[in-house]
Legacy VTK file of the C-alpha trace (Angstrom):
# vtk DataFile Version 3.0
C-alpha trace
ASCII
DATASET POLYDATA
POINTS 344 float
-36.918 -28.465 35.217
-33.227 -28.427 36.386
-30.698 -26.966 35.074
-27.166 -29.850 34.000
-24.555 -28.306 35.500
-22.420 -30.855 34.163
-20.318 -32.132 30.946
-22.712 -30.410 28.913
-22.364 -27.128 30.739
-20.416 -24.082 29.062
-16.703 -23.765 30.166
-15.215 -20.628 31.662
-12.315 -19.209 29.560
-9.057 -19.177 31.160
-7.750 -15.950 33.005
-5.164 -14.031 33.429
-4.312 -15.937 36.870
-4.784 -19.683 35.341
-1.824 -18.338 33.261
0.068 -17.598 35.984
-0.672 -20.408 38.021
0.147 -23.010 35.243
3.425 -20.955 34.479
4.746 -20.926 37.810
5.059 -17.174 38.073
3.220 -14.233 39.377
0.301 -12.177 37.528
2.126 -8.909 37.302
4.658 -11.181 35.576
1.992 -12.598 32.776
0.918 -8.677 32.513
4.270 -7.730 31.872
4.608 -10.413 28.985
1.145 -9.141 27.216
1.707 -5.591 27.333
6.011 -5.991 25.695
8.003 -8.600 27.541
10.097 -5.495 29.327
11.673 -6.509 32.703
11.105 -10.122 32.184
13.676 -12.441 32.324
14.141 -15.027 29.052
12.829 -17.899 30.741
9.874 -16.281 32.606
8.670 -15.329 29.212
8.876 -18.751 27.419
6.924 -20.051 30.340
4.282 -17.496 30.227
3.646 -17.947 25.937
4.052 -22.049 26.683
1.505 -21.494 29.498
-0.881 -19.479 27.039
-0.815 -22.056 24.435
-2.034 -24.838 26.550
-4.101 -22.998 28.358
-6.193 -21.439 25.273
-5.880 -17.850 27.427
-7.216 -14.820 24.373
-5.995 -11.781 25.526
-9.129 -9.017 26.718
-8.197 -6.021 24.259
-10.675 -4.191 25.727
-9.377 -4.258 29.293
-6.225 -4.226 28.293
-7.101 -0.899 26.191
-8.221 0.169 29.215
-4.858 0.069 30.879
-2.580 0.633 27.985
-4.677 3.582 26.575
-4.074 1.760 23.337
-6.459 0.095 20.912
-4.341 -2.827 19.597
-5.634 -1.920 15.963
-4.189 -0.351 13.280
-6.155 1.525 10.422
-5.562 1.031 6.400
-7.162 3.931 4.449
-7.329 4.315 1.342
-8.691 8.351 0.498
-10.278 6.674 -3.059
-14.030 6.079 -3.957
-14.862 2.724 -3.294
-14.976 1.778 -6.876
-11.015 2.430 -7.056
-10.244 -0.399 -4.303
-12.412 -3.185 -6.432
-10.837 -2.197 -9.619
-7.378 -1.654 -8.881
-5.739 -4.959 -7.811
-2.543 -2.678 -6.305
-4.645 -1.540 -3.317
-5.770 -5.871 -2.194
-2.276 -6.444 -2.475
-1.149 -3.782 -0.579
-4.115 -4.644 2.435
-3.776 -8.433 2.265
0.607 -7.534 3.103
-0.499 -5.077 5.394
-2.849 -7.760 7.302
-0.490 -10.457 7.248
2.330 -8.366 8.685
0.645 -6.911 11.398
-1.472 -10.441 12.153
2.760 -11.506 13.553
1.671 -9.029 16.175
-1.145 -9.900 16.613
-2.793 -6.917 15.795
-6.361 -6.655 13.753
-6.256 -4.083 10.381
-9.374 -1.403 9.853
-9.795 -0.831 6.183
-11.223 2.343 6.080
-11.928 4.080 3.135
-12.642 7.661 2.344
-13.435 8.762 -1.042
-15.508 11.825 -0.191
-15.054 15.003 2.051
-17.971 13.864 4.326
-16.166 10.377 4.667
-13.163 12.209 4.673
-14.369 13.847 7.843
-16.285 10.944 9.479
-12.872 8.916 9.255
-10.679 11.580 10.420
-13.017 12.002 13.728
-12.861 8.293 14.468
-9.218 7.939 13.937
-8.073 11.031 16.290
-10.939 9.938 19.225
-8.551 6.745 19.658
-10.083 3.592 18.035
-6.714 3.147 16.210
-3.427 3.563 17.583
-1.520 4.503 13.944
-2.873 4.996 9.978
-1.962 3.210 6.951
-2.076 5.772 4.130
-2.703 4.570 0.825
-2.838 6.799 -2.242
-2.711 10.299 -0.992
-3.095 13.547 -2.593
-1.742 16.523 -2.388
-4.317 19.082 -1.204
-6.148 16.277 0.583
-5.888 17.482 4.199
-6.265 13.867 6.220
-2.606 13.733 6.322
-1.665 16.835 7.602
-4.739 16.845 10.055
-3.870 13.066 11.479
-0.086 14.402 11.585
-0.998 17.346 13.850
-3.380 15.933 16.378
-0.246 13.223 16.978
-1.308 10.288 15.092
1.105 7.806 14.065
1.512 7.896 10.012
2.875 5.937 7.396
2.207 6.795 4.055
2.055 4.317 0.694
4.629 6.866 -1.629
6.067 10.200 -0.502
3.648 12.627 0.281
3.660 15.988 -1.460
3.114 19.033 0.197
2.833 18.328 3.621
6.829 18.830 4.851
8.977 16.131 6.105
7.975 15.125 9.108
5.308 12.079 7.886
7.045 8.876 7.220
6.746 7.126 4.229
7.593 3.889 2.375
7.852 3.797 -1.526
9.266 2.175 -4.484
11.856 4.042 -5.841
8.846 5.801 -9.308
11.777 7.702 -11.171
14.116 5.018 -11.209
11.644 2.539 -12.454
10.152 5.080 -15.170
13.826 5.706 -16.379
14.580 1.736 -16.599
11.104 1.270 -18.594
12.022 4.576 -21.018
15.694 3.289 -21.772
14.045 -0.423 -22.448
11.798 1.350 -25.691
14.353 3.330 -26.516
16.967 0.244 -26.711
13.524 -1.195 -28.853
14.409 1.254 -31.129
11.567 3.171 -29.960
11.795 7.050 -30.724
7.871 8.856 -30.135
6.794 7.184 -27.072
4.001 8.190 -25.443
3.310 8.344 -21.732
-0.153 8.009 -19.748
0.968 9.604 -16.620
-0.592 9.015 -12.967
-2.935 11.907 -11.388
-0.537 14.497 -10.831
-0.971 15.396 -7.431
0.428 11.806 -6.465
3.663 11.294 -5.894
3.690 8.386 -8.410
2.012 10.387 -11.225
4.464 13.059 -10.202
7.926 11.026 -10.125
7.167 8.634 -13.085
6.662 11.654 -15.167
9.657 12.990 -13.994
11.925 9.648 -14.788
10.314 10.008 -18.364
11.492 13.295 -18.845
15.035 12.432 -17.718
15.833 9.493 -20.018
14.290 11.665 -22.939
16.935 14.236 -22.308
19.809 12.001 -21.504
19.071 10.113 -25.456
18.941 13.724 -26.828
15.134 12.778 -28.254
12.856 16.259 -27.637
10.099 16.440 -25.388
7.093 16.667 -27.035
4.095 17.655 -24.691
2.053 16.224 -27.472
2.903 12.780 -26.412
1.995 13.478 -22.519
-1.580 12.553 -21.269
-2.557 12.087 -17.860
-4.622 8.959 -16.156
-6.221 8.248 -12.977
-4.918 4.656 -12.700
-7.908 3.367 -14.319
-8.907 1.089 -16.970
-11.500 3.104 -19.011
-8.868 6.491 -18.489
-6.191 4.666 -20.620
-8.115 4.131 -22.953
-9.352 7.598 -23.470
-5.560 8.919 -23.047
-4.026 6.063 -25.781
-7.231 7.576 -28.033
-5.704 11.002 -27.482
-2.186 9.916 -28.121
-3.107 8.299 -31.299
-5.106 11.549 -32.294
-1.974 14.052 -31.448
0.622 11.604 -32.772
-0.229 9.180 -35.660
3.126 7.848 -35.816
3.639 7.077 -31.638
5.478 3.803 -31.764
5.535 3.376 -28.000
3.619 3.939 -24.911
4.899 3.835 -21.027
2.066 3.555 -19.098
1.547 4.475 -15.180
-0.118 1.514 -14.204
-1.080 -1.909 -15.498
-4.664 -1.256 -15.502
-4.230 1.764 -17.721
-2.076 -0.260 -19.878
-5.118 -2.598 -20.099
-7.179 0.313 -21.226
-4.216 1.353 -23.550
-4.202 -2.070 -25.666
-7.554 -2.077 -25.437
-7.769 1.542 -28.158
-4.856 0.168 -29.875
-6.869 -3.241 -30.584
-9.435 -0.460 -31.902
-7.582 1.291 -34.269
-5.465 -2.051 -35.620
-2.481 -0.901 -34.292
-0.508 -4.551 -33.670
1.425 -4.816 -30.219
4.318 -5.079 -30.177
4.968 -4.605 -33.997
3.724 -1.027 -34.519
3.696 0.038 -30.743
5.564 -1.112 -28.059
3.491 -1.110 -24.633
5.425 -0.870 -21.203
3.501 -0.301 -17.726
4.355 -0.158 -14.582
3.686 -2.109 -10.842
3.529 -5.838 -12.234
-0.390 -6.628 -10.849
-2.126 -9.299 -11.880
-3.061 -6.793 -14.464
-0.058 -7.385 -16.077
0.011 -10.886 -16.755
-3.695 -11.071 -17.525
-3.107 -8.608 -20.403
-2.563 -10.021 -24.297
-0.254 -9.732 -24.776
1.152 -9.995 -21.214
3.113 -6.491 -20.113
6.713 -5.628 -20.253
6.201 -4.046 -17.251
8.227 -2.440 -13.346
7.675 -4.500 -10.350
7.034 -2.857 -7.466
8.154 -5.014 -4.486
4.551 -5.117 -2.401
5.476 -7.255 0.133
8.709 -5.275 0.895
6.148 -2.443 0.775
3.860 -3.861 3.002
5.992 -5.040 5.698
8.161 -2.331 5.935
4.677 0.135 6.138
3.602 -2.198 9.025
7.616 -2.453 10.562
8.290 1.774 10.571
4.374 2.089 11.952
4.771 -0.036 14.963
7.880 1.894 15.924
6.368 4.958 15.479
4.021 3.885 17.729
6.473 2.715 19.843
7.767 6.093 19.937
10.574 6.323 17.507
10.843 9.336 15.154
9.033 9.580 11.839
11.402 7.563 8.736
11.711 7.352 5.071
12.204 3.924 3.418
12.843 3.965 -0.691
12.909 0.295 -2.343
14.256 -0.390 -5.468
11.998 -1.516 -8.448
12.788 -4.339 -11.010
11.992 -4.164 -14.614
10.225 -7.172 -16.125
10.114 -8.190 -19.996
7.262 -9.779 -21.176
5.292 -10.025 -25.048
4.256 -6.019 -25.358
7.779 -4.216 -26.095
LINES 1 345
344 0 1 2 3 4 5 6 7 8 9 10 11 12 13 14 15 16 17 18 19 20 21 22 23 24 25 26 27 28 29 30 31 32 33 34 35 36 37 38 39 40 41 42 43 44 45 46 47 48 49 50 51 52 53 54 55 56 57 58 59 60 61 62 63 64 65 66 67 68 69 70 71 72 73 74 75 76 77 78 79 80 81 82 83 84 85 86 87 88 89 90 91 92 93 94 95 96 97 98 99 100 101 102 103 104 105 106 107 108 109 110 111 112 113 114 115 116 117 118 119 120 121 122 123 124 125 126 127 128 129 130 131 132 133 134 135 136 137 138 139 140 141 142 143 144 145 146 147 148 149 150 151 152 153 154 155 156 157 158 159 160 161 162 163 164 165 166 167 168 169 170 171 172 173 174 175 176 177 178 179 180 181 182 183 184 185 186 187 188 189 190 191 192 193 194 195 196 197 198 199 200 201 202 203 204 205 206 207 208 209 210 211 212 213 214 215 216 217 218 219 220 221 222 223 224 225 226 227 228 229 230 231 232 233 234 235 236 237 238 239 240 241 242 243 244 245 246 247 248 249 250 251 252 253 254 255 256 257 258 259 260 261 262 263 264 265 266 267 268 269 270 271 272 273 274 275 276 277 278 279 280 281 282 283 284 285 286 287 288 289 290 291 292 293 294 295 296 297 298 299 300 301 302 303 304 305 306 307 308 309 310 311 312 313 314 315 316 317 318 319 320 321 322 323 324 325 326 327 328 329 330 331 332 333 334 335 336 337 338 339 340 341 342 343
């Protein structure tokens, strides 16, 4: 039986030199392009990309790795169980931003998540041997070490929110928590609102931490007293505003308002108030925070900050790169909107 060398047979994928050859130019030329356009002359370069679309030419990352010393990946992890990235909308729209901002690159995303010490550790060994060139932190903790250990063996870091207790020297991209907690406090206050509850984030996250904080402010600014009473704390879940509304309502039977962390605690939080006939917006007023899909899918649909996620995203993806690139760690802060909707 012979073998049909021909129609039928498999094509050879273009090369490196078919690029140069159709482009007119040399091969250290078409290297140059792939590995940063430096020292390569404006027309040189538009040859070179026209010359890789019609040739089909896919770029070898694992040669090219070879060369570079670079992976031409970036990581995404997210130090939650695994439950926490199903349930929470926040962290899809977060990767799917991430993903599309880095595919202008050209560059794949590794989610990665790590929940548990021993993943903690498994993930932190993988990420300092090299198989990523930089980190996408989402939802740290204080006391969590990743950070700190990825920072000192020279990995490039971004974090998702400032990081707390690990100095100055990671960068960071967040929307601006204390700002938005004060705008959502003033709007149930200008309700008529006067015992208004607060579900807070985990405390040893910088959005638990600052959202707190912005409650506190506008409290003291209107002259109204503090009442620790009317302070729970959350873990950005469903079922754990529930349980903190149910505590509310047991401390303080006459709460008329609630400012909730998250949108998926403020889910949980209707959800008790439905329980125990409280009416929303009538008899409490219900305000969360990020503007998920959480928020609209809510009845009634949440008064509620917007946190801008694709600013977010891209911005994560634009200070990694040039960290990578060798630029100096950075701090971006975006401002956060507040949207009114049927619950205040």
């Amino acid at each position: 039986m012979t073998m049909n060398n021909g129609a039928g047979a498999r094509r050879k994928p273009p090369t490196i030199h078919d690029v140069a050859r159709e482009a007119g130019v040399s091969r250290g030329t078409v290297s140059r392009v792939l590995n940063g356009g430096h020292y390569v002359s404006p027309s040189a370069q538009e040859a070179v990309n026209a010359a890789i679309r019609r040739t089909g030419y896919v770029v070898n990352r694992h040669a090219r790795s070879l060369i570079t010393g670079r992976s031409d990946s970036v990581g995404f992890l997210l130090t939650e169980p695994q439950e926490r990235f199903f349930e929470d909308p926040n962290f899809n729209v977060l990767l799917r931003g991430c993903t599309q901002a880095l595919a202008a690159h050209d560059i794949p995303l590794l989610l990665m998540l790590a929940g548990t010490e021993d993943e903690r550790r498994r993930i932190t060994r993988y990420i300092t041997a090299g198989h990523v060139d930089g980190v996408l932190l989402v939802s740290s903790h204080s006391g969590d070490p990743i950070a700190s250990e990825l920072r000192e063996a020279g990995v490039p870091l971004v974090a998702c929110g400032k990081p707390i207790g690990i100095g100055s020297k990671v960068s960071y991209v967040a929307a601006d928590d204390r700002d938005g907690a004060r705008d959502m406090v003033r709007h149930l206050l200008a309700q008529g609102r006067r015992r208004i509850g607060v579900v807070t984030g985990p405390l040893d996250t910088p959005g638990g931490v600052e959202r707190l904080a912005g409650y506190k402010e506008v409290l003291a600014e209107a002259e109204v007293a503090y009442d620790e009473r009317l302070v729970v704390s959350g873990d950005y879940s469903r079922a754990s505003g529930e349980a903190g509304a149910a505590r509310l309502l047991e401390r303080a039977p006459d709460l008329d308002a609630v400012f909730v962390a998250s949108d998926l605690m403020a889910q949980g939080v209707l959800t008790t108030l439905r329980r125990a006939d409280r009416r929303v917006p009538e008899d409490v007023a219900v305000g969360g925070f990020d503007d998920s899909p959480a928020a609209t899918a809510a009845t009634p649909s949440l008064t509620t900050i917007r946190q801008p996620w694709d600013r977010i995203s891209s911005e994560m993806v634009r200070v990694l790169l040039a960290q990578i690139g060798g630029e100096d760690p950075a701090a971006v802060i975006l401002p956060t909107e507040l949207v009114k909707r049927e619950s205040t």
